[in-house]
Structure formats: C-alpha cells, structure tokens
C-alpha positions as CSV (number, residue, x, y, z in Angstrom):
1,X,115.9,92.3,117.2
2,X,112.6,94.4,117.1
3,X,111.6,96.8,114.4
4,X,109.2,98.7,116.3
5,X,106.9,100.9,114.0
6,X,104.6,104.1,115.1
7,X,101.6,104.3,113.0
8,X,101.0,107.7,111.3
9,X,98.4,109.4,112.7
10,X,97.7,107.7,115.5
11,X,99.2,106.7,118.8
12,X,99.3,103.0,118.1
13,X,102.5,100.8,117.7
14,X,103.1,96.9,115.5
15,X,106.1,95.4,115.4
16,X,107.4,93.4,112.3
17,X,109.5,90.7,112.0
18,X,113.2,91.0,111.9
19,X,113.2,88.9,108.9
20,X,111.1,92.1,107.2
21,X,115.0,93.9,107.5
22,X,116.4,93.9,103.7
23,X,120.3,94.7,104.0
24,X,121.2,93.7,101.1
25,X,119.6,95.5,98.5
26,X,118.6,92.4,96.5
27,X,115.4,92.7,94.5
28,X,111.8,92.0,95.8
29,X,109.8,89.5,94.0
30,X,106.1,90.0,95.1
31,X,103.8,86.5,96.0
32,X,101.4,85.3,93.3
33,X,98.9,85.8,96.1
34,X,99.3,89.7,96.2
35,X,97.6,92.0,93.6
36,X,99.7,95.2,95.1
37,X,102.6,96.5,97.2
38,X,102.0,99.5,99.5
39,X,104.6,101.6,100.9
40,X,104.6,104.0,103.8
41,X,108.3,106.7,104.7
42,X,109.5,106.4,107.8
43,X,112.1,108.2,110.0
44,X,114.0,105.6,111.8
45,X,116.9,105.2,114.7
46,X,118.9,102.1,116.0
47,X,118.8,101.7,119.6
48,X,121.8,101.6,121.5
49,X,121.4,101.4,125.3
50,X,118.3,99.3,126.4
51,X,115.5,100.6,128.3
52,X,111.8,100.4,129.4
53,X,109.8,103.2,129.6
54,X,112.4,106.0,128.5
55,X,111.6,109.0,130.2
56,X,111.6,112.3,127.4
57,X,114.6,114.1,129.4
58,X,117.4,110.9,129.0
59,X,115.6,109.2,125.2
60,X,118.7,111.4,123.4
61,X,121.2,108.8,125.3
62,X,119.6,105.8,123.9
63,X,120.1,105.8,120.0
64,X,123.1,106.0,118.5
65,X,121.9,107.1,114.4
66,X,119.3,108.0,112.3
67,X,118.3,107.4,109.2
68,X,114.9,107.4,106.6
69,X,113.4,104.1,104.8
70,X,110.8,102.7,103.2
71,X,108.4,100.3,104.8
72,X,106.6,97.5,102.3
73,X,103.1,96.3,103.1
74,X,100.7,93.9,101.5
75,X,98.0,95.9,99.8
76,X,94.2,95.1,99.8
77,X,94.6,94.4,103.6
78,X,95.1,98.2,105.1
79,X,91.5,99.5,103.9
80,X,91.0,100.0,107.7
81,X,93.7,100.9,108.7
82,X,93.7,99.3,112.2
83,X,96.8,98.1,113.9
84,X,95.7,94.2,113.3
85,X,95.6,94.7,109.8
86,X,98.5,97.0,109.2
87,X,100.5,94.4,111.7
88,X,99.5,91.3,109.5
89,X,100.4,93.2,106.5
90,X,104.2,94.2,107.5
91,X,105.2,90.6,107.9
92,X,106.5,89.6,104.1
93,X,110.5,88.5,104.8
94,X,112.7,91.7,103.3
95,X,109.7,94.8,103.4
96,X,111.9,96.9,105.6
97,X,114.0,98.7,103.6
98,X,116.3,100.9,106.8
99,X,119.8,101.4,105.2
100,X,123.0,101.4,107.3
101,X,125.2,103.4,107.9
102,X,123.5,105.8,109.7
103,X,123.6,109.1,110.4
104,X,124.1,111.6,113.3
105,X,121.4,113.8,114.9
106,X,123.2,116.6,113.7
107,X,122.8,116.0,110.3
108,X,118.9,116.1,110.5
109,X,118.7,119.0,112.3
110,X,120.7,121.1,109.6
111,X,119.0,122.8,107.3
112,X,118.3,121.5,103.8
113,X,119.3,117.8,103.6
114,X,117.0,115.9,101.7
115,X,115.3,112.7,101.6
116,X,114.1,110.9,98.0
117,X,112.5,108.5,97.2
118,X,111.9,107.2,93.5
119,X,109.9,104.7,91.3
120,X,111.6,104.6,88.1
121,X,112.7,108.1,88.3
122,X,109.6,109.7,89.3
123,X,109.7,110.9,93.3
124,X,107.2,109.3,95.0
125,X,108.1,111.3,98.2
126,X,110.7,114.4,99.7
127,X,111.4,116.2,102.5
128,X,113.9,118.4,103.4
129,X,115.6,118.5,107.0
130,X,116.0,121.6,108.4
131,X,113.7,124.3,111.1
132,X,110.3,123.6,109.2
133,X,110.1,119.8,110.8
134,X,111.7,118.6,114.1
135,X,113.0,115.4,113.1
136,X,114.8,115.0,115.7
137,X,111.7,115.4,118.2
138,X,109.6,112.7,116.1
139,X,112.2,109.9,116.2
140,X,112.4,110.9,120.2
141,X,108.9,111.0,121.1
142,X,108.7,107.1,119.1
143,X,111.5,105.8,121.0
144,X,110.1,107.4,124.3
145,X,105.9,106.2,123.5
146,X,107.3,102.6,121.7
147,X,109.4,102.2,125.0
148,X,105.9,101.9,127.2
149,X,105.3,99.6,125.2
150,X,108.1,96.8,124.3
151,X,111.2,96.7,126.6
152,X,114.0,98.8,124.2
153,X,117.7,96.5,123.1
154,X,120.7,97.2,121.4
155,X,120.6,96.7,118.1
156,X,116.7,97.2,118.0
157,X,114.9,100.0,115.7
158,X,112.0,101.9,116.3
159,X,110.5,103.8,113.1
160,X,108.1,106.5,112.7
161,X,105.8,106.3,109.6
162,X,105.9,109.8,107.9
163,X,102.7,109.3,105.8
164,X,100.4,106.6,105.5
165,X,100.8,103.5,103.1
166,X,99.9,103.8,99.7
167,X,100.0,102.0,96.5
168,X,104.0,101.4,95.0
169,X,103.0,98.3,92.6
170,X,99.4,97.6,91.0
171,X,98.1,93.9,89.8
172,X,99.4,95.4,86.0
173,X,102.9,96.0,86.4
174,X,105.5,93.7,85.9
175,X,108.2,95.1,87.5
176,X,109.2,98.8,89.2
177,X,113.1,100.2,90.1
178,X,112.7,102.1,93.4
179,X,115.8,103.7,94.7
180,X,116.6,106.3,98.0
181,X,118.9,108.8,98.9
182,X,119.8,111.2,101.2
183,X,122.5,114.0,101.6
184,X,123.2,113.1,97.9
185,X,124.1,109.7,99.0
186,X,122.1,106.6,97.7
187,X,120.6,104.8,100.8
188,X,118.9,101.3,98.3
189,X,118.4,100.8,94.4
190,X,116.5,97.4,94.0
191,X,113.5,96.2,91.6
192,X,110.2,94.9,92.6
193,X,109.2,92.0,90.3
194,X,106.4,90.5,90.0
C-alpha cells in the first residue's frame, strides 16, 4: 500500500512508508535522536479502482472516501523544505495519523462541517467544509497529478498537505495529548511521549 503525499505549495509528490499508517491510536513515543516533532494537515482519500495517469473527467470513479489527518515529520530536517528532505523525514513507523471510517464526498462539500485538531486542548488547526474551499477539487487534482506519477491500487491513499509542517513537540516537553475530530466525531486521541 502507498501513502502518496502532495507537498503544499508546490507540485511535488514523496511517498512514505506504509509502516508510517497508525490505526490503532496507540501513543507515539519520539526517538532519543529527535529534538522535535513536526506536523503538517492533510486532506486525504483511499483509492478504490487502480489507475495510471487518471484523467480529471473519470478521477471521481477512483476513490471511494475522504477523510482529514495529521502527518508526523522529524523536525530539524525540513529547513529546506525540498522533497528529499521532507521524504526522509516522513519515514518514522506510525507518523500517519488517516482515521477510518471514512467519509462520503458529500459530506465535504456541505456547508459547515468542521475539522479540529488539538494539543492538549488548544486547536492547533480548523477548517470548515463548505463553498469557501473546494475540497473536493483538492483531493481530485492529488489523485489525478500523484497518478502521473506512481501507478494508483486499491487500498492505496493519496493526501494533500493543507499547510506546511510545523513544530507539534519541542526538545522541553515531556509529553503532549493531540486528538482530531470531525463532524463532531473524534477521528484519534493519543499522547506523544518523549
């Protein structure tokens, strides 16, 4: 399984590991070696008709549900912010947090659903579904560009980062809860230890 990941802000495309996929919502404890965590939103489907080079006019027919997540990175590596870098830092085992079940199109083209996303309470980052953002058209246009690219399975996800990576847990803290949700529902609740 691929989890293939647009880049925000540019038109560039890594893929991480499948071992980055957390399903389980167990905790994260962070390597001795790592002074901090990054995290970058994304917008994500599951792909469920393979393909190569999706053309814009049939991508709706090749993803079965959406959903947001959170994507973990190693920090002190993505000062550049090439893909190399941002590609070697996605590859710690359970960084992907993409919760199942997912959702229908529908539900992220209606107006006012939101997305949260917390460190110990505080929102780190929101946004709200609805005619001010074509979600919809984002996830399609990463399915469609991420298709040129890598050959499209069932079962695979492609992801669109919706801002770029930045700090979730510094060299001084000890440990963080981070938690999602979305429609009201909880999407992950897990602590980051160090």
């Amino acid at each position: 399984m691929n989890i293939t990941v647009r880049l925000h802000g540019q038109d560039s495309y890594i893929c991480r590991p499948d071992t980055t996929w957390e399903r389980e919502n167990k905790d994260f404890y962070v390597p001795d070696f790592l002074k901090e965590i990054c995290y970058s939103p994304v917008l994500f489907a599951r792909i469920s008709k393979a393909g190569k080079c999706i053309s814009p006019k049939f991508v709706s027919r090749y993803y079965d549900g959406l959903n947001f997540g959170i994507l973990m990175y190693m920090g002190g590596i993505l000062e550049n912010r090439t893909p190399e870098s941002i590609g070697f830092a996605s590859v710690l085992d359970h960084t992907s947090l993409l919760p199942f079940p997912l959702y229908l199109p529908e539900v992220l083209s209606a107006e006012g659903n939101e997305f949260r996303f917390c460190k110990d309470n505080d929102t780190l980052f929101s946004t709200t579904t609805g005619k001010e953002t074509d979600y919809i058209g984002i996830v399609e246009r990463c399915i469609t560009g991420a298709s040129g690219y890598v050959s499209q399975r069932i079962g695979d996800i492609v992801a669109e980062e919706l801002a770029k990576p930045v700090c979730l847990i510094g060299e001084n803290e000890e440990r963080v809860r981070i938690s999602a949700s979305f429609c009201g529902n909880e999407l992950f609740g897990l602590s980051i230890i160090r």
